[in-house]
N, C-alpha and C positions, 0 to 999 in steps of 0.2 A: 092661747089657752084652748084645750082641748076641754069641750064638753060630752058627756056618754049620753045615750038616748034615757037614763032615769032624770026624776027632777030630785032634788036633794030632799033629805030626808034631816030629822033636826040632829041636831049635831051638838054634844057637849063642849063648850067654850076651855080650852086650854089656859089656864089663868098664871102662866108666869111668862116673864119676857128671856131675851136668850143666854142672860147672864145667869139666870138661877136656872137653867134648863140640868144644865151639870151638877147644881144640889139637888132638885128636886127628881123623884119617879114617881111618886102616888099617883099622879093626874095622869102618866102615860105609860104605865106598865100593867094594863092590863091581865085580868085575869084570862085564860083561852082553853076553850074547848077544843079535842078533837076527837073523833071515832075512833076504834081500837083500830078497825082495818085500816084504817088512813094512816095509824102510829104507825104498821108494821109498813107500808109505803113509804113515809116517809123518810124512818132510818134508814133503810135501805138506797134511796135515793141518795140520803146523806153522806151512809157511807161508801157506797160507789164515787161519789165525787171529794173525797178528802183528798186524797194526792195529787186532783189537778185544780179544786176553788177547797182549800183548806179553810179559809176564811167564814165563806158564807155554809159553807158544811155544816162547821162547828156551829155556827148561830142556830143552823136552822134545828141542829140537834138539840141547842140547849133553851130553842122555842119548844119542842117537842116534851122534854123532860120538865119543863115548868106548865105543863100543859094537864088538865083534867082530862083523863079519860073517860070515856064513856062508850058503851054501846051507839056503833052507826046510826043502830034506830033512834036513839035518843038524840044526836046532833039537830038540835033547830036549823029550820032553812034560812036562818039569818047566819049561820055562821058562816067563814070563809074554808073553805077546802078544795083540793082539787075540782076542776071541775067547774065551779062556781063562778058569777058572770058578775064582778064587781066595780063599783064607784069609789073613787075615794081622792080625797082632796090633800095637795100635800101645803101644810097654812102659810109657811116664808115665801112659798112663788106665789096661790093661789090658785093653782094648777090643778083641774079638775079630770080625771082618767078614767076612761073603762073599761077593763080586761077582762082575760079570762084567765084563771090558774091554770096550770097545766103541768102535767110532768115536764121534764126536760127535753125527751127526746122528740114533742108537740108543740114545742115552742116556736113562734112564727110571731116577729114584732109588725110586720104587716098588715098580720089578720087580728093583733093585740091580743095573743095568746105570749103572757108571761111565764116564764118557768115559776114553778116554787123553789128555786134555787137559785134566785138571783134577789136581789137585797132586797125590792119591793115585794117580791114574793115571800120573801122569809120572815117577813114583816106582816103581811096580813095574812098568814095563815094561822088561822084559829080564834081568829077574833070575830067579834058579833056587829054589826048594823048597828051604828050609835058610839060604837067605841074608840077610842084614838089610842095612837101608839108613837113614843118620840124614839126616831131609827135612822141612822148612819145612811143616807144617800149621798152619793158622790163623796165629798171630801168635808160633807160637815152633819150634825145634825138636824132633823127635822122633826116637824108632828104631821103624821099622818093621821087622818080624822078619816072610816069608813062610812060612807054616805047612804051605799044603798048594796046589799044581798041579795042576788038570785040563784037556782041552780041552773035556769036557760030563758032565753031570751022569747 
């Protein structure tokens, strides 16, 4: 288990087991913020990579479209966006992480700079500090719970 240098932050308890994960989304389909400028980022990100990760494209697009906008300046520093230096704990392994968003072409799993184009990136973008989100890792589902928000270390 990989620990990040924050200490955990409280975290809303997921209250179903993995049989009602598939009826249930109230608990994990969070509401999410992004800045306008980040909107016009991220489409475009999205759409440059449709004819080679169609998949996670389209996620990240239809993150984007159920997404409140808002003026940059309005995004609280709790949210997640490019950029931003995150914690976040995924609950079936217990698996504690902490990266950094990044475009794609910044990506380095080395230095734990994650693209926002890859599933755990398309998964916490725009969501806030305290919030969880149940999202298709590997070959099954999970809840990812956001632990802790920075914009740098």
């Amino acid at each position: 288990m990989r620990v990040g240098p924050f200490a955990a932050a409280h975290v809303l308890p997921c209250f179903f087991d993995e049989a009602s994960m598939e009826q249930s989304s109230a608990c994990c389909d969070p509401p999410l913020l992004i800045g306008d400028g980040s909107e016009v980022v991220l489409r475009d990100i999205a759409r440059a990579a449709m004819s080679r990760l169609p998949d996670v494209a389209e996620r990240l697009l239809g993150e984007v479209e159920r997404a409140e906008i808002v003026a940059e300046s309005d995004v609280p520093a709790d949210v997640v966006r490019i950029g931003s230096f995150v914690t976040y704990q995924v609950q079936f392994t217990g698996a504690i992480n902490t990266i950094r968003l990044v475009p794609p072409n910044e990506a380095d799993e080395r230095k734990l700079r994650v693209s926002v184009l890859s599933k755990i990136g398309t998964a916490l973008i725009g969501l806030r500090q305290g919030q969880q989100i149940k999202w298709e890792l590997g070959d099954r589902q999970h809840v990812v719970d956001v632990l802790r928000v920075c914009a740098a270390l």
